[in-house]
N, C-alpha and C positions, 0 to 999 in steps of 0.2 A: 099686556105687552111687556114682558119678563124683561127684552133685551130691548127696549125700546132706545136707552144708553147706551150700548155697546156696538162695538163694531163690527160689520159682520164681512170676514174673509174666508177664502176661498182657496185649497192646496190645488194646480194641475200638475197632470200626472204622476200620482202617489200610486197607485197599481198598476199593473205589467198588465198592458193590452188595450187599456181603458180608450187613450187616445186614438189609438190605431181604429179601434172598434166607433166611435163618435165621430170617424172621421176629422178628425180636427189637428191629426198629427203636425200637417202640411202649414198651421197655424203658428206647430216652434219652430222651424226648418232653421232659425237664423240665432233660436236663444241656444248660448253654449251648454251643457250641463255634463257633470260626473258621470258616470254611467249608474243607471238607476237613479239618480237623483228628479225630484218632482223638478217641474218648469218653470215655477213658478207662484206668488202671490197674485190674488187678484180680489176686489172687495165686491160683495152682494149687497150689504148696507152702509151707508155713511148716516148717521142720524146729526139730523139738523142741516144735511146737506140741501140746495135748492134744486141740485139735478134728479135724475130718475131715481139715482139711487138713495134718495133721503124717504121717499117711498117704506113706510116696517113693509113687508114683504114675506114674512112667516105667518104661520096660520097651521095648527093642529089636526086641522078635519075636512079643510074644502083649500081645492088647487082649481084657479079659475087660467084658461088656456087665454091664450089672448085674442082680442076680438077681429084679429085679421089672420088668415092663413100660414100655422106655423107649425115647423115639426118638433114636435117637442118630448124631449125622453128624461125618464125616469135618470137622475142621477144615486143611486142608494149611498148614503156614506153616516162618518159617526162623525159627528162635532160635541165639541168642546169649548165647554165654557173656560175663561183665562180670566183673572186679574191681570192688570198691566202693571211693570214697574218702570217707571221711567229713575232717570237719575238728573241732576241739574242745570243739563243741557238737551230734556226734553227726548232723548236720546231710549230706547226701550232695553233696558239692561236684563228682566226678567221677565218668564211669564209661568205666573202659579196655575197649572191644571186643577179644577175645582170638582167639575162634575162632567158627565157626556151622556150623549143617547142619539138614537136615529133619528136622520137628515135627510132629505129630499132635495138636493142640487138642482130642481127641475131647469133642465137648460135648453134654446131651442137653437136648433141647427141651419143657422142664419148663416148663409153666402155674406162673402165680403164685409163682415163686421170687422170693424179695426181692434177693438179690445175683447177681452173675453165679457168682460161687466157687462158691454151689449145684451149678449145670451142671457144673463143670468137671472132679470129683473126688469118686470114689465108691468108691475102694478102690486096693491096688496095681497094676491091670495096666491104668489108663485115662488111660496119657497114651503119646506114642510118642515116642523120642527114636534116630535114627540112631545107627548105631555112629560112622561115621564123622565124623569134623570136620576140617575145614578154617582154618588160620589166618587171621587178618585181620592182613595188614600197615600196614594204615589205613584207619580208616571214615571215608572219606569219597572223594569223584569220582579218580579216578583208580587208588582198589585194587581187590583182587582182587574185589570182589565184583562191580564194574560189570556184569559180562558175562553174569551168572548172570540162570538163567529159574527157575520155581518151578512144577510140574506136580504132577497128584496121578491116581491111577484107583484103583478097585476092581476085581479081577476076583472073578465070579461066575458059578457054576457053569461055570466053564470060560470065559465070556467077557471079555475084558477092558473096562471101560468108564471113559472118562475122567470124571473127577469132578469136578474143580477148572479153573476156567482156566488156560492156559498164560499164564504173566505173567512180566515183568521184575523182578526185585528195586527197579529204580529206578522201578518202576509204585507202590511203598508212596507213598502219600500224603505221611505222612513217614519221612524215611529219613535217614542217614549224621547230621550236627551237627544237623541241626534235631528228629531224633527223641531222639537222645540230649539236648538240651537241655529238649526238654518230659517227658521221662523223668524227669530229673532235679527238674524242677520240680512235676509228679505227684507224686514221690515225696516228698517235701519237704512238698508242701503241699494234696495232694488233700485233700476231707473226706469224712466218712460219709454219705454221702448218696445216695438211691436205689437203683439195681444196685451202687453204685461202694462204696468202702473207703478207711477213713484210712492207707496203704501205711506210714508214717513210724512209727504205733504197731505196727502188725506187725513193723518192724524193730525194732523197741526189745522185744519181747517174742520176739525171733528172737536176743536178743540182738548185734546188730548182726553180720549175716553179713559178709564179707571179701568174697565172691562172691553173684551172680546170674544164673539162666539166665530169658533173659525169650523169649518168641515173640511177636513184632515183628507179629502180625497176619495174618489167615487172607485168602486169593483168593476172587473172586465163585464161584458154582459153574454146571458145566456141567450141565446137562438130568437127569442119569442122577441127579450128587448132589446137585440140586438137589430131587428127587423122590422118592427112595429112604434111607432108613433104613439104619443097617447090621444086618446078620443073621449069626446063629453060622454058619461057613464060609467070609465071604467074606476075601480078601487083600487087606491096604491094602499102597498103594505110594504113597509124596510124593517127588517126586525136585526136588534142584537138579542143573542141567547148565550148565556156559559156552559158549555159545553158539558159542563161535572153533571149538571141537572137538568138541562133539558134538550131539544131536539131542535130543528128549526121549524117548526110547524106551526099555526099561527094560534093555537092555545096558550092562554095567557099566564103567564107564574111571575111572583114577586121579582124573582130575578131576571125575568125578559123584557125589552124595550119593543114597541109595536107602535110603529107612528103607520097611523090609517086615515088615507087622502080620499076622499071622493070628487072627480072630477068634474068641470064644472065647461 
């Protein structure tokens, strides 16, 4: 349980289509935003919490669906792990990028939920988190992450089908200082309003975690997962690969991330 301490948030709409495509657009109709700018914070764990979300809820290998009728999809995204810096009024002044790798948002597409958190966490085995991670030697143009693409498929019964767009990490909306800056600003000073959540009281009632694993936001989806549900048997794959050395195909190299779900 790596992140059993830390807090686990959530970017919406960080890619072009995402919402449109999860139908959920109809969700921000009333939150203002930049143009291109995400909609919003929203938390998958609060540790030490008593509600749903104190629930760890990550899990490497096995995504268990929930035990009442839900449609539930593949969210593919990268997170990142964060130190928090607070300063002397509790207040979140920084946050150090440490390391990332592939994420599985798995979220189900519940009518009438008030918050996004609803969707997001419904027991231990409904978030996907790689084994592996990869360092950031600095977020922002010129690190490691430049190069990296971010894919996703299901296969079922035996077929493999891509699910998520094949996209660039520099394809997020925002990404490197400017996501971290609005991050920080979200979290400081989102309110409760609509889908969304006041993040700054979670902290405070988290008693101010040290760390945060946040997933930076989910790819538009390809045809297959734009369409399809997931169902007991099938196998998730989210891969990041860089692009200098390898492909997006699910053979494995030092430099590719490969979180692999079997559904339960």
């Amino acid at each position: 349980m790596k992140f059993k301490d830390s807090i686990g948030l959530g970017v919406a709409g960080n890619f072009a289509k995402h919402l449109q495509q999860a139908g959920e657009l109809k969700d921000f109709e009333n939150i203002e935003t930049k143009e291109d700018e995400p909609k919003g914070v929203f938390p998958f764990y609060l540790p030490e919490s008593e509600c749903f979300l104190g629930t760890y809820s990550l899990h490497s290998e096995k995504l268990e669906l929930p035990d009442y009728e839900a449609n539930a999809q593949v969210e593919p995204e990268i997170a990142i792990h964060f130190d928090i810096v607070y300063d002397e009024n509790k207040k979140v002044v920084d946050l150090i990028a440490k390391e990332f790798t592939t994420f599985n948002d798995c979220t189900i597409r519940k009518e009438g939920a008030d918050k996004i958190s609803e969707k997001k966490s419904w027991g231990s085995f409904s978030k996907g988190v790689a084994k592996q991670w990869i360092a950031i030697d600095k977020f922002e143009e010129g690190g490691v992450m430049d190069n990296y693409h971010l894919c996703s498929y299901v296969r079922r019964d035996g077929t493999l089908h891509p699910y998520g767009v094949d996209a660039p990490l520099l394809g997020y909306s925002y990404f490197y200082s400017q996501l971290k800056e609005w991050l920080i600003e979200k979290i400081n000073h989102q309110e409760d309003f609509g889908p969304l959540e006041d993040i700054a009281s979670h902290l405070e009632n988290c008693n101010y975690p040290k760390q945060a694993l946040i997933s930076i936001g989910a790819t538009a989806y390809e045809k297959f997962g734009e369409e399809n549900y997931l169902q007991s048997g099938d196998e998730i794959f989210v891969v990041a690969y860089d692009k200098r050395y390898d492909d997006n195909s699910l053979e494995k190299s030092e430099s590719k991330i490969i979180l692999e779900q079997k559904v339960f």
